[in-house]
VEXDREN-2710 file (C-alpha; in Angstrom, 1 decimal):
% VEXDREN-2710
k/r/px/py/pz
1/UNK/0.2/20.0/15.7
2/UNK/-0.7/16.3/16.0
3/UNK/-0.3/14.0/13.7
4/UNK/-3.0/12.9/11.8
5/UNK/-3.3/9.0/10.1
6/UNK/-5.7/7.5/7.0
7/UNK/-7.0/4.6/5.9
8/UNK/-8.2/4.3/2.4
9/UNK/-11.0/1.6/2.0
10/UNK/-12.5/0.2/-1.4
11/UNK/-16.4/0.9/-1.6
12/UNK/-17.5/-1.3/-4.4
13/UNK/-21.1/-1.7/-5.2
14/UNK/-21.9/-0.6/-1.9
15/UNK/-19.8/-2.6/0.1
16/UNK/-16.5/-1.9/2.0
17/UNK/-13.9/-4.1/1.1
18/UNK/-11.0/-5.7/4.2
19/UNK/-12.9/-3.6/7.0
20/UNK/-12.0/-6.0/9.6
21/UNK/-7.8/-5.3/8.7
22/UNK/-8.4/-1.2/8.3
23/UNK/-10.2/-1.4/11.8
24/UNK/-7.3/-3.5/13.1
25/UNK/-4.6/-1.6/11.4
26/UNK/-6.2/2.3/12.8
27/UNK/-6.2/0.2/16.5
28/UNK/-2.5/-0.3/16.2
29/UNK/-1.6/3.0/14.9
30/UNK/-3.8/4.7/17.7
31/UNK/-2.2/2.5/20.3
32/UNK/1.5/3.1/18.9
33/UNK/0.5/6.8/18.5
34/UNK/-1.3/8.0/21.3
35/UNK/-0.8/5.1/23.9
36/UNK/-2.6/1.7/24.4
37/UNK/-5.1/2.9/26.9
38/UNK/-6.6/5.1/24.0
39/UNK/-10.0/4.4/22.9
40/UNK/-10.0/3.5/19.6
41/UNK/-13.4/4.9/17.7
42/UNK/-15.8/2.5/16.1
43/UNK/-15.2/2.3/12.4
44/UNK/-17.5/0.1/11.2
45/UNK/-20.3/2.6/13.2
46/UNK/-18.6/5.4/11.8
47/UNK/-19.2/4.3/8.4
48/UNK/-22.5/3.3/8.8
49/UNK/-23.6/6.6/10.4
50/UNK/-22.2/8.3/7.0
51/UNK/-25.6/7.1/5.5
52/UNK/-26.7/6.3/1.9
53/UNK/-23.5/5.6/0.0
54/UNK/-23.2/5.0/-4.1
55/UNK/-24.3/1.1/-4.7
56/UNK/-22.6/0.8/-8.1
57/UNK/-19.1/1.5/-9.4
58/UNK/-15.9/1.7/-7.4
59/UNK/-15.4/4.6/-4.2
60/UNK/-12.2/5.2/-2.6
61/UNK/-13.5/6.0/1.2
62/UNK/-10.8/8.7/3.2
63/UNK/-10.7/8.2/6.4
64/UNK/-8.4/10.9/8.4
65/UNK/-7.9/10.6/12.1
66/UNK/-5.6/11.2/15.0
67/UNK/-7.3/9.8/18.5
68/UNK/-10.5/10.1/17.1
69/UNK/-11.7/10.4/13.1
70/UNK/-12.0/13.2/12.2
71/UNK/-12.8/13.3/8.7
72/UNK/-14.5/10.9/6.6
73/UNK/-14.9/11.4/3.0
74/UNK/-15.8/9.3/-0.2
75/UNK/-14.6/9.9/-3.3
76/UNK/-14.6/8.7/-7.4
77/UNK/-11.9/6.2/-8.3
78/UNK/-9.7/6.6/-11.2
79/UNK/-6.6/4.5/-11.4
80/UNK/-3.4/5.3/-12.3
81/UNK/-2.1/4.3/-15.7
82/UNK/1.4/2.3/-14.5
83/UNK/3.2/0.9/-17.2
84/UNK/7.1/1.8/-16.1
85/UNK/8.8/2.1/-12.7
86/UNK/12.2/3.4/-11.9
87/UNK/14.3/2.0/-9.2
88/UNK/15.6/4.5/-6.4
89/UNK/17.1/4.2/-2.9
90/UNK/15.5/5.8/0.3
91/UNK/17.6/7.0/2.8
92/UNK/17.9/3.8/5.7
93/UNK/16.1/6.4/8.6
94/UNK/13.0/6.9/6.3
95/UNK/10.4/5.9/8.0
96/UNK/6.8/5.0/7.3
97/UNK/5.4/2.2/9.0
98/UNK/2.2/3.7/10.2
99/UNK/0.1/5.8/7.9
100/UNK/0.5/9.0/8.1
101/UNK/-0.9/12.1/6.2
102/UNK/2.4/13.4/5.8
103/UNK/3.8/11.8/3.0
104/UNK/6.5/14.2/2.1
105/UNK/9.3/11.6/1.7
106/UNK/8.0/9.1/-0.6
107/UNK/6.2/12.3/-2.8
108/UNK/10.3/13.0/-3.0
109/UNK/11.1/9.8/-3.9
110/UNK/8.4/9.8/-6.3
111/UNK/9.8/13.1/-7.7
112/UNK/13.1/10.7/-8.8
113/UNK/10.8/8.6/-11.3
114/UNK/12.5/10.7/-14.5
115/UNK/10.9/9.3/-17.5
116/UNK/9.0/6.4/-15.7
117/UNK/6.2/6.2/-14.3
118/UNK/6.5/5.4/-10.9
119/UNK/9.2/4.4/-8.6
120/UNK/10.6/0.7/-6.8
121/UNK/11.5/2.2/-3.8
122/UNK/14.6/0.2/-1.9
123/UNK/15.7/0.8/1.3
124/UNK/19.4/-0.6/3.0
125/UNK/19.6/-2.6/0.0
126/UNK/16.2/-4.2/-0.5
127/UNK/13.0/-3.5/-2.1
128/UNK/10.4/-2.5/-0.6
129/UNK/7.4/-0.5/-2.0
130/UNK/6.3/2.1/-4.6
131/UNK/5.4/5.1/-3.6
132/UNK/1.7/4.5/-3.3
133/UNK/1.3/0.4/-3.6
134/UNK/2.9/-2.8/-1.8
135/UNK/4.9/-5.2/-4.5
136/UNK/4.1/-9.1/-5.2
137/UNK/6.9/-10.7/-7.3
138/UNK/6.0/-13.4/-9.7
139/UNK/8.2/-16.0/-9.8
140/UNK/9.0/-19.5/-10.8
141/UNK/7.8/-21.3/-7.7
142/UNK/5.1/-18.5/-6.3
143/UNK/4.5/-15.0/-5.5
144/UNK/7.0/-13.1/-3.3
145/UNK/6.2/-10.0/-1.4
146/UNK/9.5/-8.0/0.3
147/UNK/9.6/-8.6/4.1
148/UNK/10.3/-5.4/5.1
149/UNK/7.8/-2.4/3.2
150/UNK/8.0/0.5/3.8
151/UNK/4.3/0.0/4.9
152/UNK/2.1/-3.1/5.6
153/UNK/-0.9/-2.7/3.3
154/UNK/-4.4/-4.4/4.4
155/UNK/-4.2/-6.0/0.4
156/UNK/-1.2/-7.3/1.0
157/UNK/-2.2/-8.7/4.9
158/UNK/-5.0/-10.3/3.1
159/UNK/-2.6/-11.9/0.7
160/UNK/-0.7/-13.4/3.2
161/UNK/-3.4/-14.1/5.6
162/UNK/-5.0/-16.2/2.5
163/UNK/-1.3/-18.0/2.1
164/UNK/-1.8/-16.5/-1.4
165/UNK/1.7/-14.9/-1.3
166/UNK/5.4/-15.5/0.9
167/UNK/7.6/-12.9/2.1
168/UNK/11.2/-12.6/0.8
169/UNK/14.2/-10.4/1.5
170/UNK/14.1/-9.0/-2.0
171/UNK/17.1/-7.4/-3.8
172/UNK/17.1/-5.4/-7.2
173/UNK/19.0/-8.5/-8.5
174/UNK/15.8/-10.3/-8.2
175/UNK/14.5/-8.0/-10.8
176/UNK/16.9/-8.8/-13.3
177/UNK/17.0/-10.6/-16.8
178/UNK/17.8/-14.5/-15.4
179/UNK/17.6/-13.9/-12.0
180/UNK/17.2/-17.0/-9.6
181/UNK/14.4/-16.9/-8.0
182/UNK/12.5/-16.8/-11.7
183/UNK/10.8/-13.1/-11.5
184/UNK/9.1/-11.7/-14.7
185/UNK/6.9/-9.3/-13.2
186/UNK/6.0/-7.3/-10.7
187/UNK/2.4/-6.4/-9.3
188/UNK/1.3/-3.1/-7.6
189/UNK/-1.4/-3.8/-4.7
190/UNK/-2.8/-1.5/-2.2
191/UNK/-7.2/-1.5/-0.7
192/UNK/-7.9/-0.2/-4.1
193/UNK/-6.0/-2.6/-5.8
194/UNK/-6.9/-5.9/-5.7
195/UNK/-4.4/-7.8/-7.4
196/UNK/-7.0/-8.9/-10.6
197/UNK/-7.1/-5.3/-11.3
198/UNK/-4.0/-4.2/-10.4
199/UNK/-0.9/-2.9/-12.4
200/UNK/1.3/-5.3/-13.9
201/UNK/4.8/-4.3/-14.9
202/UNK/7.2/-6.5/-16.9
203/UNK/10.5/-6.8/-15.4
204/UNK/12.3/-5.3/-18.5
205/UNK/10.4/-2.3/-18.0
206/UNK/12.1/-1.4/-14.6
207/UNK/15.1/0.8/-14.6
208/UNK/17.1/-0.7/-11.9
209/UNK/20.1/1.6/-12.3
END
């Protein structure tokens, strides 16, 4: 069976939000995926042959696809209440640097989050993601993002893109009471969550061990 990919776009009042990075991140999966020669479809068409779409509130827009799309949907927005997350460690082979339906492993992971409510996921040693969001890391002299997620989110290209935020090779000792680099608290970004709107956690409420 071949593997299908998504991209999740914010619709908000009508207008989809970082299409130029979805577009550019579905050309490098397709290319990765199915070869380079691939034709990669036209997104912004694609989207604009869907029609009439709600011009107030927030949408999350599906998009599923392989070497073609092949399913486009759009959907009501509710956030996720995150107030808590739990530190765990991935095994070093998992891999999820394109974006794939199959999201089996980090749903495990996520499983691990006991009585939090979500999970800092680290992987050979560092941080890297939650299940569902990329990280910024507030600290004394700027806002850190790990170098190495698990996957590169369109937010958080736009982030860097905007020289808004630096990567780091982060380690749960950056998330500790009187660390150096100055961290308080973490954010939790993905194309729904723009970082004004975004989850905020506290470092003291991250179980790191």
């Amino acid at each position: 069976m071949m593997t299908t990919y998504i991209e999740t776009i914010r619709l908000e009042n009508g207008h989809f939000h970082l299409l130029d990075l979805h577009s550019q991140r579905m050309a490098a999966t397709i290319g990765e995926a199915f070869g380079h020669a691939a034709e990669v479809p036209d997104l912004e068409g694609a989207l604009r042959a869907v029609g009439s779409v709600p011009s107030n509130g927030t949408y999350k827009c599906r998009i599923v696809y392989d070497s073609g799309i092949r399913e486009i949907e759009i959907l009501p927005y509710e956030p996720r209440i995150v107030k808590s997350l739990r530190a765990v460690a991935a095994d070093p082979r998992l891999d999820y640097h394109l974006k794939s339906c199959d999201r089996s492993a980090l749903t495990a992971l996520a499983a691990q989050r006991g009585n939090c409510d979500e999970v800092i996921i680290t992987r050979d040693g560092l941080i890297t993601d939650t299940s569902y969001t990329n990280l910024l890391l507030h600290g004394r002299d700027g806002i850190y993002t790990p170098r190495r997620p698990l996957l590169r989110g369109v937010m958080r290209q736009h982030l860097l893109n905007e020289g808004l935020i630096k990567e780091a090779d982060l380690t749960l000792a950056d998330l500790a009471p009187d660390n150096p680099l100055g961290i308080t608290r973490v954010t939790l970004i993905n194309a729904m969550l723009p970082p004004a709107t975004a989850p905020v956690i506290p470092i003291d409420k991250i179980q790191l061990y």
